[in-house]
C-alpha positions as CSV (number, residue, x, y, z in Angstrom):
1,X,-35.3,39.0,-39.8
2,X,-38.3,37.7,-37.5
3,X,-38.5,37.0,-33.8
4,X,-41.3,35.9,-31.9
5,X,-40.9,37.3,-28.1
6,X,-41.3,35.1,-25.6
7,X,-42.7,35.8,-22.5
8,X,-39.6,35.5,-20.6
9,X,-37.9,38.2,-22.6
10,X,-36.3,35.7,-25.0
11,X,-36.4,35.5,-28.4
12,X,-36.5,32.8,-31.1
13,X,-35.5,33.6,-34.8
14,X,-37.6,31.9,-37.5
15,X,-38.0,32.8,-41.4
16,X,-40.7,31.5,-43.3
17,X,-40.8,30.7,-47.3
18,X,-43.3,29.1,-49.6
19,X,-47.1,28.6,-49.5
20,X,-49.2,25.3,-48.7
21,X,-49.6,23.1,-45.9
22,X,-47.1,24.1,-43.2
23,X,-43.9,21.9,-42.3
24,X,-41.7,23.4,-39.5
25,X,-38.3,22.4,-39.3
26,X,-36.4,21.6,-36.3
27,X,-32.5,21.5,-35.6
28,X,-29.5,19.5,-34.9
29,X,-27.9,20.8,-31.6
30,X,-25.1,22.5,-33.6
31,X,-27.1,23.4,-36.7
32,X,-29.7,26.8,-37.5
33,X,-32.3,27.4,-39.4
34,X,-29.7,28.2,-42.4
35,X,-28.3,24.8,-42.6
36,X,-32.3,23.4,-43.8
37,X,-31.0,25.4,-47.6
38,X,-31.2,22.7,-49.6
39,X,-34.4,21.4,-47.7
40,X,-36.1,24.8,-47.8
41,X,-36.0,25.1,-51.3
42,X,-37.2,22.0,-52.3
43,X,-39.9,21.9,-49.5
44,X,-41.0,25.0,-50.2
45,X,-42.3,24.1,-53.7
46,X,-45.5,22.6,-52.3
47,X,-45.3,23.9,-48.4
48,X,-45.1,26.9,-46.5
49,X,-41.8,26.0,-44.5
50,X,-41.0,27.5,-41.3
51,X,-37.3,26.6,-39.8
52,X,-36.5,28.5,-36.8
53,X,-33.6,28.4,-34.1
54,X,-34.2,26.9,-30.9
55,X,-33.3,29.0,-27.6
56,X,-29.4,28.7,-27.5
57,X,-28.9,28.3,-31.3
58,X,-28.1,30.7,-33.9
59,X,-30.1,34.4,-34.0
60,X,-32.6,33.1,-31.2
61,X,-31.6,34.2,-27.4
62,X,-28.9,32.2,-25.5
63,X,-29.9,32.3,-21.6
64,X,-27.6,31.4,-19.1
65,X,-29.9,28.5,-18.3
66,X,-33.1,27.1,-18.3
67,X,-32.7,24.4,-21.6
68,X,-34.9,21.4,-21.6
69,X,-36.5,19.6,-24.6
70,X,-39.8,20.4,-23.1
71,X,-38.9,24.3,-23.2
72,X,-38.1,24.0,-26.6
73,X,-41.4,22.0,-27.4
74,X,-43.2,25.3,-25.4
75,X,-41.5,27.5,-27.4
76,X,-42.3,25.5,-30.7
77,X,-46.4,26.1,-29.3
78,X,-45.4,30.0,-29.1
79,X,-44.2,30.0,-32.7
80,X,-47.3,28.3,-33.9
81,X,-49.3,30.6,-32.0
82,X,-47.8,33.4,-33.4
83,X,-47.8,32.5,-37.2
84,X,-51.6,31.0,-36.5
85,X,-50.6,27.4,-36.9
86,X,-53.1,25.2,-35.9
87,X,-51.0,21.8,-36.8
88,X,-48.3,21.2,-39.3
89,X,-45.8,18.4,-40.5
90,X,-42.6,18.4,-38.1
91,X,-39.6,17.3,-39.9
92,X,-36.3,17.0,-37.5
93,X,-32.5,16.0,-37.3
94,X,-31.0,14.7,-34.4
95,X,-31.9,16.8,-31.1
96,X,-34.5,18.5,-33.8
97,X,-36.3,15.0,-33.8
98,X,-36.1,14.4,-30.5
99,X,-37.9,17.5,-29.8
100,X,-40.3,16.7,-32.2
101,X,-40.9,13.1,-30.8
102,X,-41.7,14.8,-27.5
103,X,-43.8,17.4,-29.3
104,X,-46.1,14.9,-31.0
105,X,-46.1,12.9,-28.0
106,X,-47.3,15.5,-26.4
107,X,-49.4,17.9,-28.7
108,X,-50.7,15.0,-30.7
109,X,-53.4,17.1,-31.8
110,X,-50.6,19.8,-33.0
111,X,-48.9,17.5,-35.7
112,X,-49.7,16.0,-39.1
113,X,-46.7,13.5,-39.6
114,X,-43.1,13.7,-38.0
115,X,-40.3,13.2,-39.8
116,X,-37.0,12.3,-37.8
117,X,-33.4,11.7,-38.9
118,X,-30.8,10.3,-37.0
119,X,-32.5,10.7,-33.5
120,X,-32.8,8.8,-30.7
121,X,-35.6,8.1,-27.8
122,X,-33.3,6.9,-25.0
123,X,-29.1,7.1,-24.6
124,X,-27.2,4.1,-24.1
125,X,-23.3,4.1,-22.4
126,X,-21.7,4.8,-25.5
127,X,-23.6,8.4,-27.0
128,X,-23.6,9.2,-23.1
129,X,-19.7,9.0,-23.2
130,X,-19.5,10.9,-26.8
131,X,-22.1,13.5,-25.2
132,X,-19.9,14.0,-22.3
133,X,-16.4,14.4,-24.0
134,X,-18.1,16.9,-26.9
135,X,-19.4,19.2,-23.0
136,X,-16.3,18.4,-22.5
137,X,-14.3,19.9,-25.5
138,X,-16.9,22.9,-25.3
139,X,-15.3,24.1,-22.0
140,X,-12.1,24.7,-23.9
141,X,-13.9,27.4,-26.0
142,X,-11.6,27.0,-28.8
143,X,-13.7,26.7,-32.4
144,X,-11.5,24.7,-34.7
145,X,-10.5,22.4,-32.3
146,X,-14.1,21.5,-31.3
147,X,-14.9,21.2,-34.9
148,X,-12.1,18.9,-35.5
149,X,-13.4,16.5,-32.5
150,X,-16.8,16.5,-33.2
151,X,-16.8,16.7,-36.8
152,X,-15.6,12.5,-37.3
153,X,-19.1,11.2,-35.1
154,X,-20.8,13.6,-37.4
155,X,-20.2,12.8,-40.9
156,X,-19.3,9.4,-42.5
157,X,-16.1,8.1,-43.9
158,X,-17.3,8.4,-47.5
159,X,-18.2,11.9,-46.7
160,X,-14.3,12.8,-45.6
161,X,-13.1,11.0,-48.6
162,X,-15.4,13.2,-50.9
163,X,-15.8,16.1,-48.7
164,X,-12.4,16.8,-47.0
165,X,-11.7,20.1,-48.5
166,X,-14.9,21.1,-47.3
167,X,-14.5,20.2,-44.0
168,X,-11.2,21.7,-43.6
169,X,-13.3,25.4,-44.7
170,X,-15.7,24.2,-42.5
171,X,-14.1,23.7,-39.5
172,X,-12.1,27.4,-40.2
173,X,-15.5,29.0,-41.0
174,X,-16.7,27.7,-37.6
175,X,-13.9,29.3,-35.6
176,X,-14.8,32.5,-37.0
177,X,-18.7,32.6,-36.3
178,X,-18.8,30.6,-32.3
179,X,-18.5,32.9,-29.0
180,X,-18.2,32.2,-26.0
181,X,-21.7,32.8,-25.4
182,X,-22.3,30.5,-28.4
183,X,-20.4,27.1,-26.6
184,X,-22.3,28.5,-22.7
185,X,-25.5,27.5,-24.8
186,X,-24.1,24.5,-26.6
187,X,-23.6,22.9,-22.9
188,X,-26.4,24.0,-21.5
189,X,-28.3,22.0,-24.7
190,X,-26.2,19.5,-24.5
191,X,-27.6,19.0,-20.7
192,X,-30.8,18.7,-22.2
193,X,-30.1,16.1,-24.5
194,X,-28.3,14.1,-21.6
195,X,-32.0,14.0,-19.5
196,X,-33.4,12.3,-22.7
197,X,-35.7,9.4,-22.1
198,X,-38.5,9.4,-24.6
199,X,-38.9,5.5,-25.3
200,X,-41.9,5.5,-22.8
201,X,-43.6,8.4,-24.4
202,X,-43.4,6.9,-28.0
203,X,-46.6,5.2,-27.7
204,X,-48.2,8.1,-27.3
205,X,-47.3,9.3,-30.7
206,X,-50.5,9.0,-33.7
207,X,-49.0,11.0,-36.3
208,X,-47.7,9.1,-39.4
209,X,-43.9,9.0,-38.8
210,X,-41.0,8.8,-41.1
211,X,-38.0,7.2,-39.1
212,X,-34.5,7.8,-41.1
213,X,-31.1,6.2,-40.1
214,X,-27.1,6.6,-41.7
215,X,-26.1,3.3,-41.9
216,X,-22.6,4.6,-41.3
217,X,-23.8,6.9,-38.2
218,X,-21.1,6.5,-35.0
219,X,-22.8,8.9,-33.0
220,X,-27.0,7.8,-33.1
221,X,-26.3,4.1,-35.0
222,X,-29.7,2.8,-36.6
223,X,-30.8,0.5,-33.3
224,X,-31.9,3.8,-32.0
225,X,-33.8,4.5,-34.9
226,X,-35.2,0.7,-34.6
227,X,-36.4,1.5,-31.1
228,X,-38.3,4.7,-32.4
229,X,-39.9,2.6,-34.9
230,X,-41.0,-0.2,-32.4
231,X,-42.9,2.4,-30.6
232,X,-44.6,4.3,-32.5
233,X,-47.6,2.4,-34.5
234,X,-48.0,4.3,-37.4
235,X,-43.8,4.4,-38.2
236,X,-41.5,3.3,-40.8
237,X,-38.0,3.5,-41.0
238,X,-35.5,3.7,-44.2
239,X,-31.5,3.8,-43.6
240,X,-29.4,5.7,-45.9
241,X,-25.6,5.2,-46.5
242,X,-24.8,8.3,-44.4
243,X,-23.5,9.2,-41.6
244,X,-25.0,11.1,-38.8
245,X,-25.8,14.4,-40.8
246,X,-28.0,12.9,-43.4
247,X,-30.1,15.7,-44.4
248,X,-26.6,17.5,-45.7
249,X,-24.5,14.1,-46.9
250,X,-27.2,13.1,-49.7
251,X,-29.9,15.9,-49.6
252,X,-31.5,14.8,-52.7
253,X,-32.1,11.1,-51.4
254,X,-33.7,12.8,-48.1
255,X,-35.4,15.4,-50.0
256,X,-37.0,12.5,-51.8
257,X,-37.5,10.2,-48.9
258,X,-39.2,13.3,-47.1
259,X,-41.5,14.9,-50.1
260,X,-42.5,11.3,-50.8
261,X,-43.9,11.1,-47.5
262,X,-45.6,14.1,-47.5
263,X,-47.6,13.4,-50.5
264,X,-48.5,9.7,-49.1
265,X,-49.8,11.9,-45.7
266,X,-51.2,15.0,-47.7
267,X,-54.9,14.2,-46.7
């Protein structure tokens, strides 16, 4: 395992594979850098691909407090830094592309595209009432359950109907891996995500970007995506019939979608 120290003390977890140009992925609030599988090994074909865990998440450190999208972005500079990555391709789900929006908003210099998938620049009434009852369902501390309400703004209806079986050793497996430290950094993330507002830096943004919605998603619907797309100059945007966790629902399509856009952006 590999950690880059941080200069607070903290540490973040990140495992590299392949060889090429770099793409670093970043993840969903409840995801780690072992849920990117299926991407990894199709990425890493052509790229050297880093996926790490953000402060909070997974193998990387879990303070008390101190999350902020901006912190993660700092750390994301620390990582490049310490694996001498002068710019790469940023590829992220959810809160991953939200960070990366702010990242290439910010660090223009520091990114070659951005991909982002299922993400959104500002939150309307609706995600802010979903965001509050899932902080909500984190104070209770109890694994299954949490899984069991979170898990139907996650994936789609197709997905249950396919997947249920799945989801049922999913939501089991989940009890048996969370702490109590685990769902302390959850809400302290999930505080993060609530500060969002990112629509006014979008402009910023002069990397190629690769906008992808679920046309089925409840929790980050495709108008948010339509906004991202709006404004960012160099964007495009192409919805899949997925829910919110598109990168695992149809892998292959995104795979595609993603490697596709790579090779358009290679120069």
């Amino acid at each position: 395992m590999s950690f880059v120290e941080l200069s607070d003390g903290n540490r973040l977890y990140y495992s590299v594979e392949g060889d090429g140009d770099p793409v670093i992925l970043l993840n969903g609030i409840m995801m780690t850098a072992e849920a990117w599988v299926l991407q990894r090994k199709a990425l890493a074909e052509k790229f050297k691909v880093v996926s790490h865990d953000f402060l909070g998440q997974g193998q990387s450190s879990k303070p008390e407090e101190g999350y902020s999208l901006r912190r993660h972005c700092e750390d994301l500079l620390s990582l490049m830094d310490e694996l001498q990555i002068e710019d790469a391709h940023l590829i992220g789900a959810s809160y991953g592309g939200e960070v990366g929006l702010l990242f290439a908003a910010e660090y223009p210099e520091k990114v070659k595209t951005l991909t982002v998938a299922g993400s959104v620049s500002e939150i309307h009434p609706l995600l802010e009432a979903m965001g509050r009852s899932w902080m909500e369902a984190a104070k209770t501390e109890q694994g299954e359950a949490f899984f069991h309400i979170v898990a139907p703004l996650i994936y789609s209806e197709y997905f249950f109907r396919e997947r249920g079986e799945w989801l049922k050793e999913r939501a089991k497996a989940f009890a048996g891996v969370v702490t109590q430290h685990w769902f302390k950094a959850f809400y302290g993330l999930m505080e993060a995500f609530m500060e969002l507002d990112l629509t006014p830096e979008l402009g910023k943004i002069k990397a190629p970007t690769l906008v992808v919605a679920g046309a089925e998603d409840i929790l980050k619907p495709p108008k948010y995506s339509r906004i991202i797309t709006q404004g960012i100059i160099d964007s495009r945007l192409e919805i899949m019939e997925t829910g919110h966790a598109i990168p695992l629902e149809d892998p292959k399509k995104f795979n595609s979608l993603v490697l596709d856009f790579l090779e358009e952006n290679e120069s």
